[in-house]
C-alpha positions as protocol buffer text, in pm:
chain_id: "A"
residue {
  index: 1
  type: UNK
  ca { x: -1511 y: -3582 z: 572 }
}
residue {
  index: 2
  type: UNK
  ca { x: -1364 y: -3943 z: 616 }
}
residue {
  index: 3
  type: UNK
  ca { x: -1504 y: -4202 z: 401 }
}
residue {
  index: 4
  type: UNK
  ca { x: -1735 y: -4459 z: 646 }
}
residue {
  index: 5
  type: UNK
  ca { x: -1654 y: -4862 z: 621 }
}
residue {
  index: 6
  type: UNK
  ca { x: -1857 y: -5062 z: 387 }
}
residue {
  index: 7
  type: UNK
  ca { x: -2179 y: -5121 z: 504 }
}
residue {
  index: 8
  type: UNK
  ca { x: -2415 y: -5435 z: 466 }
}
residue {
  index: 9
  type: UNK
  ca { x: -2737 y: -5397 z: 185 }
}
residue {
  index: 10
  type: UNK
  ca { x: -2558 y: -5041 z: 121 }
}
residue {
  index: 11
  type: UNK
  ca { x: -2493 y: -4938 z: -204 }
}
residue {
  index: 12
  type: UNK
  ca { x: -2118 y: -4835 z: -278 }
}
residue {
  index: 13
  type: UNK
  ca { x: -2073 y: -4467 z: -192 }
}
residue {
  index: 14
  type: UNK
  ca { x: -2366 y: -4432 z: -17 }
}
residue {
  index: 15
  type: UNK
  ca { x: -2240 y: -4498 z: 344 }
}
residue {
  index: 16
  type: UNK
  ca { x: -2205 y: -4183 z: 451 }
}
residue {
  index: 17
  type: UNK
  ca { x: -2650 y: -4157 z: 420 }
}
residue {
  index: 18
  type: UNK
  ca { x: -2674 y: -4486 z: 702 }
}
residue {
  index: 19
  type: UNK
  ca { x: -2535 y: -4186 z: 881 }
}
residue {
  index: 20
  type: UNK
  ca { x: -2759 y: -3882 z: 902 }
}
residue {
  index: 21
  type: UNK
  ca { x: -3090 y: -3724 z: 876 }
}
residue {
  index: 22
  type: UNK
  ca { x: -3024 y: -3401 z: 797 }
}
residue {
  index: 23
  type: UNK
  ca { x: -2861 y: -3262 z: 450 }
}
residue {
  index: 24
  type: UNK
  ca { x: -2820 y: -2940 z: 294 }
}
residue {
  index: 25
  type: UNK
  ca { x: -2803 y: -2941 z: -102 }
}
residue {
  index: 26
  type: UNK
  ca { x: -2594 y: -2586 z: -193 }
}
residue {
  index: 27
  type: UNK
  ca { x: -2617 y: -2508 z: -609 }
}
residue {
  index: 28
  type: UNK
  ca { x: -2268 y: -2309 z: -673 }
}
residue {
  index: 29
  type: UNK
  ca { x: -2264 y: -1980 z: -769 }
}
residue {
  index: 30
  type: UNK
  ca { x: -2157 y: -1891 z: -1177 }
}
residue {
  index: 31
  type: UNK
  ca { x: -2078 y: -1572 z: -1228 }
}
residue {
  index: 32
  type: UNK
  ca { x: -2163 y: -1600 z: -1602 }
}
residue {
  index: 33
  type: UNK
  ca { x: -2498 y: -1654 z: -1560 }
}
residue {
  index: 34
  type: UNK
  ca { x: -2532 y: -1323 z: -1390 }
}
residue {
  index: 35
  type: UNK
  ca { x: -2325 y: -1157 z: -1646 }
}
residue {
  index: 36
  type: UNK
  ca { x: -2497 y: -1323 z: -1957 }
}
residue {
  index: 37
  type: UNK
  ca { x: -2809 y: -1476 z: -2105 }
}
residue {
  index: 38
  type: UNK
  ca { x: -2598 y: -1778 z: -2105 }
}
residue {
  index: 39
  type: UNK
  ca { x: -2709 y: -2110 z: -1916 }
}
residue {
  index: 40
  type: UNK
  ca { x: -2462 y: -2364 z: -1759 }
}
residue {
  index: 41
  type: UNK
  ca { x: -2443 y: -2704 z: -1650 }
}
residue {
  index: 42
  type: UNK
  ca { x: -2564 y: -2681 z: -1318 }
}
residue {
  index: 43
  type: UNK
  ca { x: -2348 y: -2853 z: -960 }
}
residue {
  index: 44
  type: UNK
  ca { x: -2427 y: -2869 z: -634 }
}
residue {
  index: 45
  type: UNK
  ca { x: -2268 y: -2932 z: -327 }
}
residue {
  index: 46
  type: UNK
  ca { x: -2458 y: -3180 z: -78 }
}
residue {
  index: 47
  type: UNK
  ca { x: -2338 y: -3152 z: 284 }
}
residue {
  index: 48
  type: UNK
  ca { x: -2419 y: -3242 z: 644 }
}
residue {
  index: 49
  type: UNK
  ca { x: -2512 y: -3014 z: 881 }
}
residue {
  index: 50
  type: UNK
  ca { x: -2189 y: -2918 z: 1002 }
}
residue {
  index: 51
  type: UNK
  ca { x: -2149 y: -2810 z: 685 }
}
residue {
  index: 52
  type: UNK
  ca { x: -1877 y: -3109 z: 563 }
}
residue {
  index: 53
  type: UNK
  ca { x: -1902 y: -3181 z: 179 }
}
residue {
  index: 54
  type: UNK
  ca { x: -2004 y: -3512 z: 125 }
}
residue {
  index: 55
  type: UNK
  ca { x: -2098 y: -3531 z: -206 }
}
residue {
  index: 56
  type: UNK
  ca { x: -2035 y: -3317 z: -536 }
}
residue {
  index: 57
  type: UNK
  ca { x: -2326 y: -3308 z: -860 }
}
residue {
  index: 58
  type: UNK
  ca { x: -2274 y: -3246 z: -1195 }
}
residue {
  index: 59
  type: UNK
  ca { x: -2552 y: -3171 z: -1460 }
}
residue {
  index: 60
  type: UNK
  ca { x: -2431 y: -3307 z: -1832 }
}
residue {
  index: 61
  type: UNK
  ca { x: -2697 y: -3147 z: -2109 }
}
residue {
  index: 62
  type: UNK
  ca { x: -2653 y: -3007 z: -2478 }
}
residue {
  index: 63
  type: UNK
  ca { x: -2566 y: -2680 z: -2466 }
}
residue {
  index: 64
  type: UNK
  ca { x: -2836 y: -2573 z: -2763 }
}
residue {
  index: 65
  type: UNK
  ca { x: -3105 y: -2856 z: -2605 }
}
residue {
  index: 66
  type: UNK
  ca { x: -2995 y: -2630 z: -2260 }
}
residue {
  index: 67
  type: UNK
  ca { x: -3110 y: -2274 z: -2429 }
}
residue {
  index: 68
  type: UNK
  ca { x: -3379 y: -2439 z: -2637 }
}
residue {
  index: 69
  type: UNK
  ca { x: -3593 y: -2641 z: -2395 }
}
residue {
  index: 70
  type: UNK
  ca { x: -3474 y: -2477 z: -2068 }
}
residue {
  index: 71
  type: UNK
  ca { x: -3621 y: -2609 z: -1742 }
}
residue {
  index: 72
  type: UNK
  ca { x: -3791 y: -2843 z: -1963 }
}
residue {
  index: 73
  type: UNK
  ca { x: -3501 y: -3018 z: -2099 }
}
residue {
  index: 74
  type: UNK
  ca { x: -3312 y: -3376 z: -2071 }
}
residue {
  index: 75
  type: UNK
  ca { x: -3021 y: -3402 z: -1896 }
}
residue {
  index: 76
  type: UNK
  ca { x: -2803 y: -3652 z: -1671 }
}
residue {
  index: 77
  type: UNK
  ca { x: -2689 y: -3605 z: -1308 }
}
residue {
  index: 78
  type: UNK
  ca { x: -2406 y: -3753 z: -1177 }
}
residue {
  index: 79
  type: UNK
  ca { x: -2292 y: -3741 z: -806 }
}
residue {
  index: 80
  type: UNK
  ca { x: -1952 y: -3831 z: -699 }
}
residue {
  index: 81
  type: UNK
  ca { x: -1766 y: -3888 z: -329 }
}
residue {
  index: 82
  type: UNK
  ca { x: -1484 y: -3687 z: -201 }
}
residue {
  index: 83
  type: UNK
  ca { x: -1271 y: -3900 z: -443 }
}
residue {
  index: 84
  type: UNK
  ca { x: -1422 y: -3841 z: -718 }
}
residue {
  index: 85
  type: UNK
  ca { x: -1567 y: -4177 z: -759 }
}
residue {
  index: 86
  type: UNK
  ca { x: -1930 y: -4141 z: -908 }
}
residue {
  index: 87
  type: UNK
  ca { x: -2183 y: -4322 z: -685 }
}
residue {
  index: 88
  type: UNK
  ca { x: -2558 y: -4190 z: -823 }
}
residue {
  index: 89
  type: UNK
  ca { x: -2681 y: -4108 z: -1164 }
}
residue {
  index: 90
  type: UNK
  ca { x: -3039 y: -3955 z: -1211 }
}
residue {
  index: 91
  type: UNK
  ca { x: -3203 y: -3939 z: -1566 }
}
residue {
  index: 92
  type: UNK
  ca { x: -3474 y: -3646 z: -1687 }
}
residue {
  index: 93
  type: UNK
  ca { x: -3608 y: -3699 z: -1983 }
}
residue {
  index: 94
  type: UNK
  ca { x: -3746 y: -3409 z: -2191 }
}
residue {
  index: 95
  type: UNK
  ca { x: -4085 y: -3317 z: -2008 }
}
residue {
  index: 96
  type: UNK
  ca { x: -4320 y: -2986 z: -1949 }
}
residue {
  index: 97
  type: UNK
  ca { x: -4316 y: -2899 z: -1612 }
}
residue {
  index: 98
  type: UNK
  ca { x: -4649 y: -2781 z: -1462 }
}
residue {
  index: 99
  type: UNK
  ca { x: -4888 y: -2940 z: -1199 }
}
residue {
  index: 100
  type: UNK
  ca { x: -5221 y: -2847 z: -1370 }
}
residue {
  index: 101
  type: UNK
  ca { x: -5146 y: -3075 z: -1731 }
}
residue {
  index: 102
  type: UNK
  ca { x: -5211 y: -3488 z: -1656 }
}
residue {
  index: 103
  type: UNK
  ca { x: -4957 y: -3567 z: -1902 }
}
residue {
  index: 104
  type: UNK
  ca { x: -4614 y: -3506 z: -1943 }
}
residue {
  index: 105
  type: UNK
  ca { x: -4536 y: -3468 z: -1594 }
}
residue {
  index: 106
  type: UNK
  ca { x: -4196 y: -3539 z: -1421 }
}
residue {
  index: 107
  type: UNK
  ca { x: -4025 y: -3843 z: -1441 }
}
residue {
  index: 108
  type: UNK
  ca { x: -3655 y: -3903 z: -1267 }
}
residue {
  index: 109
  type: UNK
  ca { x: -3438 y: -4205 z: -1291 }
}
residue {
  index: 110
  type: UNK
  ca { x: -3230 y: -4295 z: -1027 }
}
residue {
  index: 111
  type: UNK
  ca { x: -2912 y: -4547 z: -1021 }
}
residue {
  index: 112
  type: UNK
  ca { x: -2660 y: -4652 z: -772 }
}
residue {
  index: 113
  type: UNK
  ca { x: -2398 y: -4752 z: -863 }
}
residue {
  index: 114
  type: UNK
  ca { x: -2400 y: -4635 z: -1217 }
}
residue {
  index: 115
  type: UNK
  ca { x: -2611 y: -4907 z: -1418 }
}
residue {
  index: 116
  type: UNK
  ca { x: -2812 y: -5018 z: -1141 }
}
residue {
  index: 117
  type: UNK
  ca { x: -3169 y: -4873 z: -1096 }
}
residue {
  index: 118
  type: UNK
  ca { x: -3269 y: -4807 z: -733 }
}
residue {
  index: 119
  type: UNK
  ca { x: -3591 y: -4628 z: -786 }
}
residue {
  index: 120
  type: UNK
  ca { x: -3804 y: -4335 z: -970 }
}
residue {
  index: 121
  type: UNK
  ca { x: -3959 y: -4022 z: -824 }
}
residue {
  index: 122
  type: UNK
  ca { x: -4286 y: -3926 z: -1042 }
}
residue {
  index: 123
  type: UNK
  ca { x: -4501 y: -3621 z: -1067 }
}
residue {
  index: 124
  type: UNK
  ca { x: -4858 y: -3680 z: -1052 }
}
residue {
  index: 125
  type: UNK
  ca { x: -5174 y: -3479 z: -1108 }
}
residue {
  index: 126
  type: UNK
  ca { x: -5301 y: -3216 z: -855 }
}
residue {
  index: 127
  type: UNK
  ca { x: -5488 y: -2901 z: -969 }
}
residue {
  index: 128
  type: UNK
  ca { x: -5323 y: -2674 z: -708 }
}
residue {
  index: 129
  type: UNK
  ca { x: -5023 y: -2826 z: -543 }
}
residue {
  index: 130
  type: UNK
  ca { x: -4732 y: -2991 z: -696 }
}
residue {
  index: 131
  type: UNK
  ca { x: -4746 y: -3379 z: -587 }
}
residue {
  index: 132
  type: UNK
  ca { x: -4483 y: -3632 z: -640 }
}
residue {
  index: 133
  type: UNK
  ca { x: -4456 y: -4000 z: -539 }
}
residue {
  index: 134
  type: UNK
  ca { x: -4122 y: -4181 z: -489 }
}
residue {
  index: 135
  type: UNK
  ca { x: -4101 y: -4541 z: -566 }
}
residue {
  index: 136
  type: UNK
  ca { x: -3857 y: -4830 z: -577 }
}
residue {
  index: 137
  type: UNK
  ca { x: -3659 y: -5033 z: -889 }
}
residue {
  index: 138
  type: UNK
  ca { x: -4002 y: -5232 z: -942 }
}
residue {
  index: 139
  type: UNK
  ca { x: -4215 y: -4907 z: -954 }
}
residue {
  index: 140
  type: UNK
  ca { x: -4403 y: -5016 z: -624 }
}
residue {
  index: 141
  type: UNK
  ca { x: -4477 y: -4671 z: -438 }
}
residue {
  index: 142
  type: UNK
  ca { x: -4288 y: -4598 z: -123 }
}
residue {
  index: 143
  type: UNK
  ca { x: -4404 y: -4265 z: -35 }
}
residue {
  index: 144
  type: UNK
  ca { x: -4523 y: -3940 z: -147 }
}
residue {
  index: 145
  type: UNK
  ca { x: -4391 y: -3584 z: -145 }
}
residue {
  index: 146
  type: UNK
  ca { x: -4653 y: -3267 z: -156 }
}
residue {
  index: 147
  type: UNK
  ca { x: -4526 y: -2943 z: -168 }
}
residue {
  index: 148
  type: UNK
  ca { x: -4704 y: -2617 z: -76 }
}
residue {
  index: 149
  type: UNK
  ca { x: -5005 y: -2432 z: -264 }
}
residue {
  index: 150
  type: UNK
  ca { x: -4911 y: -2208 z: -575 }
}
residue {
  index: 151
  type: UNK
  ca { x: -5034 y: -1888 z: -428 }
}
residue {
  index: 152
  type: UNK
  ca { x: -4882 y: -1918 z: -82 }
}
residue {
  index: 153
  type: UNK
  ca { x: -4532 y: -2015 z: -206 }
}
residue {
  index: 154
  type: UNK
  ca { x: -4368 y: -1677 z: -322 }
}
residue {
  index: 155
  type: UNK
  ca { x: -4109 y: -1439 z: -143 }
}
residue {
  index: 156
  type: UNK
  ca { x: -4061 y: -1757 z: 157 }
}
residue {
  index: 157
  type: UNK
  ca { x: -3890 y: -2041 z: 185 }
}
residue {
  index: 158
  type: UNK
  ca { x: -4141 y: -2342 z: 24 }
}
residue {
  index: 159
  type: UNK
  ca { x: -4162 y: -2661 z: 210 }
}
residue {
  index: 160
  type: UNK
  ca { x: -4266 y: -3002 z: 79 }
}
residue {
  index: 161
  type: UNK
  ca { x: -4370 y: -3286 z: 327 }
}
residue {
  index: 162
  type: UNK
  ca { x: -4235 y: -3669 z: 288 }
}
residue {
  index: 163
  type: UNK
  ca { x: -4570 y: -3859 z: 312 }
}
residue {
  index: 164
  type: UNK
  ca { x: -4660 y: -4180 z: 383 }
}
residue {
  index: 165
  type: UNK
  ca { x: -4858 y: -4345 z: 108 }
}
residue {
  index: 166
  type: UNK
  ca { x: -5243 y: -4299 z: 307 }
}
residue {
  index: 167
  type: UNK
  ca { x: -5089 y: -3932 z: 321 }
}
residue {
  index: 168
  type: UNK
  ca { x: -5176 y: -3928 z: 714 }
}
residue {
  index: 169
  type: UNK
  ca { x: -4794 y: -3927 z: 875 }
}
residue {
  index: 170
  type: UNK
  ca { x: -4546 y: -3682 z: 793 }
}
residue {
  index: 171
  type: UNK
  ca { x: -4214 y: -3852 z: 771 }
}
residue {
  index: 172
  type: UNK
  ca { x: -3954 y: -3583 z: 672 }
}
residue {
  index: 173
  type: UNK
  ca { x: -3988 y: -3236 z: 507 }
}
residue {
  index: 174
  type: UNK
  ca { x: -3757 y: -3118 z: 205 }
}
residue {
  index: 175
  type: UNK
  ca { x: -3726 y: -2699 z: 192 }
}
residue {
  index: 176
  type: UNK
  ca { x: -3629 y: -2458 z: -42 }
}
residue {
  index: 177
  type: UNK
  ca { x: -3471 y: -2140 z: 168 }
}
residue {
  index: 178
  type: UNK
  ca { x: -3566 y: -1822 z: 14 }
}
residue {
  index: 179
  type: UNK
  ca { x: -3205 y: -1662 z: -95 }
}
residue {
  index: 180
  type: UNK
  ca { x: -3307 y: -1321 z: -101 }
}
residue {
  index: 181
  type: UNK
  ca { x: -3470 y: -1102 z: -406 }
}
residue {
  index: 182
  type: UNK
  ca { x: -3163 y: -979 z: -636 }
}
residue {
  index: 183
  type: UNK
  ca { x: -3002 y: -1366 z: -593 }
}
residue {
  index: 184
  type: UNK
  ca { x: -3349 y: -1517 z: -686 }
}
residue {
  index: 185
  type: UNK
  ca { x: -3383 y: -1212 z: -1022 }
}
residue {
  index: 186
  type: UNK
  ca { x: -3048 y: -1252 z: -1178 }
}
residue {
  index: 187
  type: UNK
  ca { x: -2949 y: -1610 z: -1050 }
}
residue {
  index: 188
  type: UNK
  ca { x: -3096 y: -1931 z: -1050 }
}
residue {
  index: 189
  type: UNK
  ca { x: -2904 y: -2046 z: -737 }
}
residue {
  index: 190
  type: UNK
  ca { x: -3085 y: -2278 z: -467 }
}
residue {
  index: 191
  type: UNK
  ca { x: -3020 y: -2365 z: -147 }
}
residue {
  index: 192
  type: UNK
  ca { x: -3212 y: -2686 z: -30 }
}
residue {
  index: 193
  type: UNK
  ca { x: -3231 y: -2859 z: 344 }
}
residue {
  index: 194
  type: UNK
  ca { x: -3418 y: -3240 z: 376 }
}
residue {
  index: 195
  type: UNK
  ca { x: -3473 y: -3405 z: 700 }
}
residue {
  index: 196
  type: UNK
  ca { x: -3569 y: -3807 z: 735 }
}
residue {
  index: 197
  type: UNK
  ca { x: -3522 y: -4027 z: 976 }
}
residue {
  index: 198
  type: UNK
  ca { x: -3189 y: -4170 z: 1073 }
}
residue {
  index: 199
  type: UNK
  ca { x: -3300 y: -4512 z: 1032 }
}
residue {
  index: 200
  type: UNK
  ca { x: -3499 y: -4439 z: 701 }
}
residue {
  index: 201
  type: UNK
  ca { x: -3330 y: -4718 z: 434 }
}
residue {
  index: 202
  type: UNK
  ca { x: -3034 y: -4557 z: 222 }
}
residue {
  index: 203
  type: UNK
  ca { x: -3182 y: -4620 z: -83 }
}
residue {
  index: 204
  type: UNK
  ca { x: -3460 y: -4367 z: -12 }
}
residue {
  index: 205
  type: UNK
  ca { x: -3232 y: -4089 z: 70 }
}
residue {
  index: 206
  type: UNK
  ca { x: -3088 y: -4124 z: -202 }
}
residue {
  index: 207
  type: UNK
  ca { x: -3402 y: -4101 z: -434 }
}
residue {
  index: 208
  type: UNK
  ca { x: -3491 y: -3789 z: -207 }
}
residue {
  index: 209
  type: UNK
  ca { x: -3151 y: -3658 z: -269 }
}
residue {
  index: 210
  type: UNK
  ca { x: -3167 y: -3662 z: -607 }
}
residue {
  index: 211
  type: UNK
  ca { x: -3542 y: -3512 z: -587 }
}
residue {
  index: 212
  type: UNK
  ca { x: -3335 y: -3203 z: -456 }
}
residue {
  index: 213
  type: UNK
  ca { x: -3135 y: -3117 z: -750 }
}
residue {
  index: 214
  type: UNK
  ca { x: -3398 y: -3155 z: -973 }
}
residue {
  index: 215
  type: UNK
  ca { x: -3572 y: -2904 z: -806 }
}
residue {
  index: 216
  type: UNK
  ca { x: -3265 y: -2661 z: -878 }
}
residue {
  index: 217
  type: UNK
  ca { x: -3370 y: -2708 z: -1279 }
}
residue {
  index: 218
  type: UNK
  ca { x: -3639 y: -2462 z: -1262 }
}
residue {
  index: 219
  type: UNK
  ca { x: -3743 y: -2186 z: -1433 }
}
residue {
  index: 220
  type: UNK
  ca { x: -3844 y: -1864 z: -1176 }
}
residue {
  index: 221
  type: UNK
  ca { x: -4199 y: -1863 z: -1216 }
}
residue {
  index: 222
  type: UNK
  ca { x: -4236 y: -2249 z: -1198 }
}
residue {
  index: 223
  type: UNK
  ca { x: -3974 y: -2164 z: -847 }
}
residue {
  index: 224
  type: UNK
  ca { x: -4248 y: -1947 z: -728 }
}
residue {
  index: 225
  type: UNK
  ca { x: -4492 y: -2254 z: -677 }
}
residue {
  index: 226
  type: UNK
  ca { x: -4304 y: -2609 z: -800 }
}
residue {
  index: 227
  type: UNK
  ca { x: -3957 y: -2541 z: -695 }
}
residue {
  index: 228
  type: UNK
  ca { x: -3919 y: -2878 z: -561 }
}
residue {
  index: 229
  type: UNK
  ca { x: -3876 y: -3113 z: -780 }
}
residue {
  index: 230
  type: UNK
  ca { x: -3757 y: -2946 z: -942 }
}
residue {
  index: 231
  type: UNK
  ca { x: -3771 y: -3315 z: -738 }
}
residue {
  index: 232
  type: UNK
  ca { x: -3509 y: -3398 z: -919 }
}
residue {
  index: 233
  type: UNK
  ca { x: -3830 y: -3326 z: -1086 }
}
residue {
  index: 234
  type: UNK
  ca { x: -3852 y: -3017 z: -1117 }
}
residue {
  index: 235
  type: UNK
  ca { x: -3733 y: -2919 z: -1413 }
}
residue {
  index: 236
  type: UNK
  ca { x: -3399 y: -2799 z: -1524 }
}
residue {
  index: 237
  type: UNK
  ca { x: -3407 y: -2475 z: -1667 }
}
residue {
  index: 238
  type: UNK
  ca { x: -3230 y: -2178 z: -1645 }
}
residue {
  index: 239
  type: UNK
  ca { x: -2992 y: -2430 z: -1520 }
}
């Protein structure tokens, strides 16, 4: 896809989101992790919805910290354009992953460009459903993110709403499609799709971009009821 013109209050790289309201976040396929007990760094294609590439992730993690902590563990996210130029980096930092603990819940870091903080996306408490809140580079809350009930969430695709902050209007709705059984056993691939609104400001998209491919980091019972966040939150595991 052709690389838009520079736009005003846009981030480099990050044109192409002033465009659209649709995306579709594709984790690619590695053989070895069928074949083996071995886990990768995870990538990800994120495309429009006429199916044009228009941006490429890459996980970077320890290889032992990758086996060790699984969908628990640290790692960096980078996401580059169609020229390889890197435009967003997300940080995890080494937390548990589970909605029903108050503490050590999921924390993302979000820059773009490189070096230059444009929000966070935080887990919060719930006791049944897995509840995140998105926020800018001064930690003021934007909006939140709730994602479907534990026991209603398995064999389907899961959906989790964009909220506003009183939780009344539903602003967008991130979804996890359902990949079929022997994919979801031996795999850990994930296929994503967000909607917002066209005129939602690119610095948002972004952070709910980057709450997609954390939610490829997860183990599969936490994809069974979290496997959003994954967020960006959700955990990297078996990734």
């Amino acid at each position: 896809m052709q690389t838009p013109g520079s736009t005003a209050n846009c981030p480099p790289g990050l044109e192409y989101l002033t465009q659209i309201n649709h995306l579709f976040v594709c984790q690619c396929f590695d053989l070895l992790e069928v074949f083996s007990p071995f886990e990768t760094n995870k990538t990800y294609d994120v495309m429009n919805n006429q199916g044009q590439r228009l941006y490429f992730a890459e996980e970077k993690s320890n290889c032992f910290i990758r086996h060790l902590c699984g969908p628990s563990r640290p790692f960096t996210m980078t996401i580059y354009d169609n020229v390889g130029c890197d435009v967003i980096t997300l940080h995890k930092a080494l937390r548990w992953s589970c909605c029903w603990s108050n503490c050590c819940l999921q924390k993302l870091k979000v820059e773009a460009p490189p070096g230059e903080i444009i929000g966070y996306v935080y887990q919060y408490y719930h006791p049944f459903l897995p509840m995140f809140k998105i926020t800018n580079e001064n930690k003021e809350n934007l909006m939140k993110i709730r994602g479907p009930c534990v026991v209603s969430s398995c064999l389907k695709d899961l959906n989790f709403n964009l909220l506003s902050l009183d939780e009344e209007m539903i602003i967008g709705k991130i979804s996890n499609q359902w990949i079929g059984f022997m994919r979801e056993l031996f795999t850990n691939t994930n296929k994503f799709g967000i909607q917002f609104p066209f005129d939602l400001d690119v610095r948002i998209k972004a952070l709910l971009t980057t709450c997609i491919l954390n939610s490829g980091h997860k183990s599969q019972p936490e994809k069974s009821y979290q496997t959003l966040l994954a967020l960006s939150f959700a955990s990297p595991q078996q990734n």
